[in-house]
C-alpha positions in Angstrom: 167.8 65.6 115.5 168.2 66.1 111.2 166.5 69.0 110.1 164.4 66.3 108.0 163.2 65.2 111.5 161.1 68.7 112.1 159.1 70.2 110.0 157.6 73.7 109.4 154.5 73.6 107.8 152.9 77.1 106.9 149.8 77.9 104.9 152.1 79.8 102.1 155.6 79.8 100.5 157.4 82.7 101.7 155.9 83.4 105.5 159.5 81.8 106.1 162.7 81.8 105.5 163.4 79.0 103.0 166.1 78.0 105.4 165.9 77.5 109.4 168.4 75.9 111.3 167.6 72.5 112.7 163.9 72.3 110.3 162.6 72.0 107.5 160.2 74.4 105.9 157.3 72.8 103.7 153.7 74.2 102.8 150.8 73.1 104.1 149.2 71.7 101.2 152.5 69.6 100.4 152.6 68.1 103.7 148.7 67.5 103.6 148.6 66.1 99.5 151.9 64.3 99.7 152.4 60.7 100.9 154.2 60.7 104.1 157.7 60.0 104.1 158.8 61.5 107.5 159.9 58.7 110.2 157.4 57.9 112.7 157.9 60.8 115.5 158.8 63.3 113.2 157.9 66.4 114.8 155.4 69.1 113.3 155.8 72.5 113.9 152.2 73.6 112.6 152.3 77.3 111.7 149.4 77.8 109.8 146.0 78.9 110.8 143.8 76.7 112.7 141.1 78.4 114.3 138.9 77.3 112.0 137.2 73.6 112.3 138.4 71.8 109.3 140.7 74.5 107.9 144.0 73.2 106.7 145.8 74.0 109.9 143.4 72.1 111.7 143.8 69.0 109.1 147.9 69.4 109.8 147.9 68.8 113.7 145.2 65.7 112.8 147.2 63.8 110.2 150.6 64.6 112.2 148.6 62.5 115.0 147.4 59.6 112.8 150.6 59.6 110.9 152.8 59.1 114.6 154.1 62.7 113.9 154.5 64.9 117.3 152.4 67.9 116.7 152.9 71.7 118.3 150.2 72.0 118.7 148.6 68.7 119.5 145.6 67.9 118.0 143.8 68.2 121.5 144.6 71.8 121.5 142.8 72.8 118.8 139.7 72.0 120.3 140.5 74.0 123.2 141.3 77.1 121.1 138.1 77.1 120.0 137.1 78.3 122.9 137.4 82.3 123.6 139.4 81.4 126.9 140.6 77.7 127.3 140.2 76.6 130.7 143.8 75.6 131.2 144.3 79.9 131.6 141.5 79.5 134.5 143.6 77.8 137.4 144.7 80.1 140.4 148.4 79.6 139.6 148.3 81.6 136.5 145.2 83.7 137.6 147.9 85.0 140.8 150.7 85.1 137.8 148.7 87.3 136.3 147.9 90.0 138.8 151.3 90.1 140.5 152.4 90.8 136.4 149.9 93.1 136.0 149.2 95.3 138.9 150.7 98.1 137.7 149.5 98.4 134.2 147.0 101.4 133.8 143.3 101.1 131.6 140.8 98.6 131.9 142.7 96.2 129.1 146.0 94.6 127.9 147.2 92.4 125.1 149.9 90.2 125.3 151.7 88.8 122.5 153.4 85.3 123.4 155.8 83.8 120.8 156.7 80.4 122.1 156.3 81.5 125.4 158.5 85.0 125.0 156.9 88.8 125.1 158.3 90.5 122.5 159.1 93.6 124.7 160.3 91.4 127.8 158.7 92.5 130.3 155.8 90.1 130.6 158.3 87.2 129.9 157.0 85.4 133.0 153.2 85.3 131.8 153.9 84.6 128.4 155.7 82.0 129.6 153.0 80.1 131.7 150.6 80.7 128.9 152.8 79.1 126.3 153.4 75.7 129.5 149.0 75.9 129.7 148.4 76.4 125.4 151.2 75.3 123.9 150.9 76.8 120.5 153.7 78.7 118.3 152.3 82.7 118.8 149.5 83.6 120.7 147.8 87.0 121.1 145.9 87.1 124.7 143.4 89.8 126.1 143.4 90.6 129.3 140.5 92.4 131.1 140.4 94.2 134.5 137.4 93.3 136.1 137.1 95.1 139.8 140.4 95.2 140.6 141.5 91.3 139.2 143.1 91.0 135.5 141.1 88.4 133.6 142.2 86.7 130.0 139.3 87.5 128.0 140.0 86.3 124.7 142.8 84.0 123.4 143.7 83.8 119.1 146.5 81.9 117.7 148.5 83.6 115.2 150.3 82.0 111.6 153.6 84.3 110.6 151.3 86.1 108.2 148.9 87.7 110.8 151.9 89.3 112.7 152.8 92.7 112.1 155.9 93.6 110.5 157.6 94.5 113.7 157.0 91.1 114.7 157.8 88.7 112.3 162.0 88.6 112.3 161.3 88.3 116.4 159.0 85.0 115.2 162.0 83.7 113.1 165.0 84.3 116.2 162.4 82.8 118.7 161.7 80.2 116.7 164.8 78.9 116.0 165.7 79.3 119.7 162.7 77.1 120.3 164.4 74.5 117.8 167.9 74.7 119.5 166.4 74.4 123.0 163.6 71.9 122.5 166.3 69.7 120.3 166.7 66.3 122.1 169.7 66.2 123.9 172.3 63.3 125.2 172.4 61.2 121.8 176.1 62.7 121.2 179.1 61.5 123.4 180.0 65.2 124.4 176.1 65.4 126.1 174.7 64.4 129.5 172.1 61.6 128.7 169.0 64.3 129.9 165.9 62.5 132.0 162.8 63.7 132.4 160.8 62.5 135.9 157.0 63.9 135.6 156.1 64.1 138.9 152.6 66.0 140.2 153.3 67.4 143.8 149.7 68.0 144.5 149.2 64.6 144.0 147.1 62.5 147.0 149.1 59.3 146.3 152.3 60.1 144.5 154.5 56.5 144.0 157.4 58.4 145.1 158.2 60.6 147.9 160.1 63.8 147.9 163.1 62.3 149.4 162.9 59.5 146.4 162.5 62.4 143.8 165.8 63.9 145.6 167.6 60.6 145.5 166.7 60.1 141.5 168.3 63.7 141.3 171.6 63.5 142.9 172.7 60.2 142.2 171.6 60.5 138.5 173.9 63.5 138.0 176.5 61.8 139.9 176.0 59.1 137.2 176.9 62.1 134.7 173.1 62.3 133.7 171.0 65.8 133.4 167.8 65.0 135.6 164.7 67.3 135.5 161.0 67.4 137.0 158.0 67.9 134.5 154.4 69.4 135.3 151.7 67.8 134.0 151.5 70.8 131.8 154.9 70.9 130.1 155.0 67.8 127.7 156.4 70.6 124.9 159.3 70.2 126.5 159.8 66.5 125.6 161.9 66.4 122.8 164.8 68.1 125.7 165.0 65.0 126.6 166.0 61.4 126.0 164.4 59.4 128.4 160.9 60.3 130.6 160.4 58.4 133.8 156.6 58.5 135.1 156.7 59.1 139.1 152.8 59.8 139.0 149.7 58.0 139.1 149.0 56.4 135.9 145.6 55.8 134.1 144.9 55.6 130.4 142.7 58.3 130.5 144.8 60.7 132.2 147.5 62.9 131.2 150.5 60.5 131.8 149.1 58.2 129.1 149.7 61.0 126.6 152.9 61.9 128.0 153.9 58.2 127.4 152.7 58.0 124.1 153.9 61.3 122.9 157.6 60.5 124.6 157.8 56.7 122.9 156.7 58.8 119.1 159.8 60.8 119.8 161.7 58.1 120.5 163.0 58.3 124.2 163.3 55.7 126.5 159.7 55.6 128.5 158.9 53.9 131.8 156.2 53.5 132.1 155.9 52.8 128.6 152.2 53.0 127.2 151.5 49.3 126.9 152.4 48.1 130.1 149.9 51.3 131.3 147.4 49.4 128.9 148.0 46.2 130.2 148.3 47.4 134.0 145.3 49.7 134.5 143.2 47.4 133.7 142.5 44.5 136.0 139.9 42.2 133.7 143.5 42.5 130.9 145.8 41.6 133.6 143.5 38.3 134.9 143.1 37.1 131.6 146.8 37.2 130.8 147.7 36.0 133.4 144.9 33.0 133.8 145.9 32.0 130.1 149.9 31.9 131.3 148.8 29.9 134.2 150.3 32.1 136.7 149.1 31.3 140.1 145.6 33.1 140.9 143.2 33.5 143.7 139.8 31.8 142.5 138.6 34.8 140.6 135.4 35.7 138.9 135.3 38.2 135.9 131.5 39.2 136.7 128.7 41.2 134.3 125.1 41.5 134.7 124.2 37.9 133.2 126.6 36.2 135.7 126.5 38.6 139.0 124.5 35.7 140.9 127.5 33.1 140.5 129.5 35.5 142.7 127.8 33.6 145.6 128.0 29.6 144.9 131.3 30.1 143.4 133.3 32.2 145.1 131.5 32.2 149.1 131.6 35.2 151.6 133.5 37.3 152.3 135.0 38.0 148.7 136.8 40.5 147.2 135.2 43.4 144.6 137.6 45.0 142.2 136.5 47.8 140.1 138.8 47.1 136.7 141.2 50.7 136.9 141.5 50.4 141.0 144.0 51.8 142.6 145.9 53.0 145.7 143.0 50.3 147.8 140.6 52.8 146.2 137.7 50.9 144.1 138.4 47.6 145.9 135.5 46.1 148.5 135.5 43.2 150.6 132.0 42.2 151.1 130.7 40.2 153.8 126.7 39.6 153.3 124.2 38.9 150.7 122.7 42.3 150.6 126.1 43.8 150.6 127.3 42.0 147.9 124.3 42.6 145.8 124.7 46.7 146.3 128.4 46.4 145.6 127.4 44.8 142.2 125.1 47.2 141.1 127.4 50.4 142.2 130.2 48.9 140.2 128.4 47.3 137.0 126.6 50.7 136.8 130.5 52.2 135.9 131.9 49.4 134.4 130.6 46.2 132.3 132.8 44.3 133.7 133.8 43.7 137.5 136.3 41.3 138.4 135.4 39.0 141.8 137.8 37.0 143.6 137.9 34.9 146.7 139.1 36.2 150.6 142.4 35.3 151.5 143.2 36.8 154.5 147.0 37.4 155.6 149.4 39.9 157.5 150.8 41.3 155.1 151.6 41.1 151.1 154.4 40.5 149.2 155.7 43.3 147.2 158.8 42.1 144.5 160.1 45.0 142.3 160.9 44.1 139.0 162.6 46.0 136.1 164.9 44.9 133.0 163.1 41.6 133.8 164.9 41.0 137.0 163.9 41.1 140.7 165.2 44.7 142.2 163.7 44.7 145.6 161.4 42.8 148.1 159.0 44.4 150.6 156.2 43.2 152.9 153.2 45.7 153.1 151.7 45.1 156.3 148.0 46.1 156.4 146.6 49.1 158.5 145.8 49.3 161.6 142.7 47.4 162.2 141.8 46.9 158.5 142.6 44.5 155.7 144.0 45.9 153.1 147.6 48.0 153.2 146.0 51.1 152.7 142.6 52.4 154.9 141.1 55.3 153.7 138.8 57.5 155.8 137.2 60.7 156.3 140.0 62.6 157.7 142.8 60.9 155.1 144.3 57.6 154.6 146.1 55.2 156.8 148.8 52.9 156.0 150.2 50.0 157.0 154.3 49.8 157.5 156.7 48.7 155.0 159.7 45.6 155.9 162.3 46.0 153.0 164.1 42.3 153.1 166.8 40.9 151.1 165.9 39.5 148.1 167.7 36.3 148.7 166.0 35.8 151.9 162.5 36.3 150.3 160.7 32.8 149.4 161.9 31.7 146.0 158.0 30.6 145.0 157.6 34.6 145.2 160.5 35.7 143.1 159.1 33.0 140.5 155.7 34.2 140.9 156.8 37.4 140.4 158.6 37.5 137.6 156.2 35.4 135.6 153.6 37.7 135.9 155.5 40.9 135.4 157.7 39.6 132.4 153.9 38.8 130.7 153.6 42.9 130.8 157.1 44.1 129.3 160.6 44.7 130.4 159.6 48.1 132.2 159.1 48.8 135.9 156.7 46.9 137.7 155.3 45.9 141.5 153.8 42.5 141.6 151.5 42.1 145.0 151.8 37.9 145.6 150.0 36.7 148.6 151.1 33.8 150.6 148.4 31.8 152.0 147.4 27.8 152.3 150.9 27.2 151.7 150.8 28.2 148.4 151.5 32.0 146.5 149.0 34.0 145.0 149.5 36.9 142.4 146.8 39.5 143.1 148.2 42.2 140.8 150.7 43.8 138.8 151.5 47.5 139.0 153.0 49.5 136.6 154.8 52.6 138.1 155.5 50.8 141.6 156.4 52.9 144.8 159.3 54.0 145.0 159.9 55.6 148.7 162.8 56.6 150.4 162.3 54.6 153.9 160.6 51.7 152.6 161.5 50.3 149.2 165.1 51.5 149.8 165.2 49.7 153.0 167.7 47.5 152.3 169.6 48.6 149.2 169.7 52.0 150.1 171.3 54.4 147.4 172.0 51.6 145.5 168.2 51.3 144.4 168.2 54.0 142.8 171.8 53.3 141.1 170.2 50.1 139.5 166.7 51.6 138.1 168.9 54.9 136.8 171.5 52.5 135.0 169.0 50.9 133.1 168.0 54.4 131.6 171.6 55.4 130.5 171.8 51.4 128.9 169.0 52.1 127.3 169.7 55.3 125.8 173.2 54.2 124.9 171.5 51.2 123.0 169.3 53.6 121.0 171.6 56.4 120.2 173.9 53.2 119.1 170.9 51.9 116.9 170.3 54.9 115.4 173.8 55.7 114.9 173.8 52.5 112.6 
């Protein structure tokens, strides 16, 4: 990364060094007044103040986002500052961080300084660490409280060079050019290890890979010569480390993963799942109409709203099939089997969403599951459904039940499914995807396409084993080779 490709935008001349390595130092009126010249996922390193709603520092982190510039911080964050105490300091990880950090210190209060996530003296390095993972933001000045016997943050203020104290300010300079030197994307020179990054959620109640898959993804990707590390939801500052992210978490447009695949593709690494195919995926009303249009082979299907709900009947018969548009996981999905059923199913769902999508009972075994990535068929599964239910997955009370997995060959699987398959998945994109086919009346059926499909050690990997993971890991470091090579030109 050029120094042209991050910039350091202050409120006035002179609260920097006219010279940092690996940046480039411009005011904020310049980079507010001038026309933008700075490639799309330039990255802006917004040191001024921005406390204030509308102030210039507020106005930087905006236009860096409508301009397809990576802000630190992002635009969200602002809002948050507001706040006296942003709720991302409230969750029991760093409320425990904070008292095993703390338990010794004397008085009723404390104030931490945090320069991208360092304490000046050292000895809190740990805190402001976590602090600087939760409210990622250049130098932050936090007050603790002791409450009983429990520390407490009770105010939080961002701080531009000029509001540090002398002592301070050549300690801002060294930690921020370590930032740069750390946070500068690496594996785009042929002396680097290509660097992945797999965010990954461990609380999560339906991760699409296990902990043995995770493992796998490690080891054979370093055995591949590649630098592979695991990201929490709340470190997408460390992004630009890397030159490739690979989603292994639930996916949703309104979640967090969408904006770590957006802000990942505006600095230019290699993204699966990339943020159209989340577009196109999460939403099951897009995915019928695309694929009705490209006459991919449906199940008779019904996209149903308030002025249409009583067609669901005459047109589609009982049982049927209720899909809320962003279901996943078999969560959101109802087969209904009366009138009055249908009719309550309806209303609960057209009460979230104007539109709900209908589609017609086609009972079977099991369904077909055909991996697909780089356009190409990578493996073939048969989810069998639970126990006693129809779908794969049965949730209840006590937790979910699932039904097993048969990995085959993918030259033994039908070839109407592999065409099915990759019709409908090579509509979305060349990323990663899991197309569910059902096989019924002696024809195939595509019910959906998934973007981040399971990947589980013991089931996907059935029958390719290691190599699995080989093939979804090459296409990475081809892809990163291409790009370095493209930008290189």
């Amino acid at each position: 990364m050029s120094a042209e490709s991050t910039l350091l935008v202050v409120n006035r001349a002179g609260e920097l060094p006219c010279k940092i390595a690996g940046a480039k130092v411009v005011t904020a009126r310049h980079y507010l007044t001038s026309e933008s010249t700075h490639a799309h996922g330039t990255r802006v390193i917004n040191l001024c103040r921005y406390d204030r709603y509308q102030s210039r520092g507020y106005y930087v982190s905006l236009l860096a986002e409508a301009r397809g510039h990576v802000s630190l911080p992002q635009m969200r964050l602002l809002g948050d500052l507001r706040a006296e105490v942003p709720a991302a300091l409230g969750d029991d990880a760093f409320c425990e961080l904070a008292q095993a950090q703390l338990k010794r210190r004397r008085g009723r209060t404390f104030v931490l300084d945090a320069i991208f996530g360092v304490d000046p003296t050292h000895r809190y390095d740990a805190l402001a660490a976590a602090i600087f993972a939760r409210v990622a933001a250049p130098a932050m000045r936090v007050t603790f409280t002791k409450r009983g016997d429990r520390w407490q943050v009770a105010r939080l203020r961002a701080m531009a060079p000029g509001d540090l104290p002398v002592r301070l300010r050549t300690l801002f300079v060294t930690e921020l050019e370590s930032y740069l030197a750390r946070s500068r994307p690496k594996a785009t020179g042929d002396g680097d290890r290509p660097a992945l990054a797999i965010l990954f959620d461990e609380d999560a109640p339906n991760p699409p890979s296990n902990r043995a898959a995770l493992d796998k993804f490690r080891t054979i990707g370093a055995s591949l010569g590649m630098r592979v590390e695991f990201l929490r939801k709340d470190e997408a500052h460390r992004l630009p480390e890397f030159a490739a992210l690979f989603i292994r978490d639930t996916t949703n447009v309104e979640h967090y993963t969408y904006e770590f695949a957006r802000r990942a593709a505006d600095l230019g690494l290699v993204v699966i799942d990339d943020p159209e195919s989340i577009l196109k995926c999460t939403n099951k009303v897009f995915l019928h109409e695309l694929l009705a249009r490209h006459q991919v082979p449906l199940p008779r299907t019904l996209v149903v709203h308030k002025e249409n709900a009583a067609a669901v009947l005459p047109t589609l018969g009982l049982p049927c099939v209720l899909k809320q548009p962003d279901s996943a996981f078999s969560l959101g999905v109802f087969k209904v089997e009366t009138r009055e059923a249908l009719e309550h199913a309806l209303a609960t769902l057209l009460a979230k969403s104007d539109l709900v999508l209908a589609q017609e009972w086609l009972p079977t075994s099991f369904d077909w599951r055909v991996g697909v990535l780089d356009r190409r068929a990578i493996f073939v599964c048969k989810y069998f459904m639970a126990p006693g239910h129809w779908q794969v997955v049965k949730h209840e009370a006590k937790g979910k039940v699932e039904g097993s997995t048969a990995a085959i060959a993918i030259g033994d699987a039908p070839s109407a499914v592999i065409d099915a398959a990759l019709s409908a998945a090579n509509l979305i994109g060349d990323g990663l995807y899991g197309v569910d086919i059902k096989e019924a009346n002696g024809k195939c059926y595509v019910m959906e396409v998934n973007d981040n499909p399971n990947i589980d050690a013991g089931n996907e990997d059935g029958m390719t084993k290691d190599a699995l993971y080989r093939e979804i890991l090459g296409v990475f470091l081809r892809r990163i080779r291409e790009r370095s090579i493209a930008k290189a030109a």
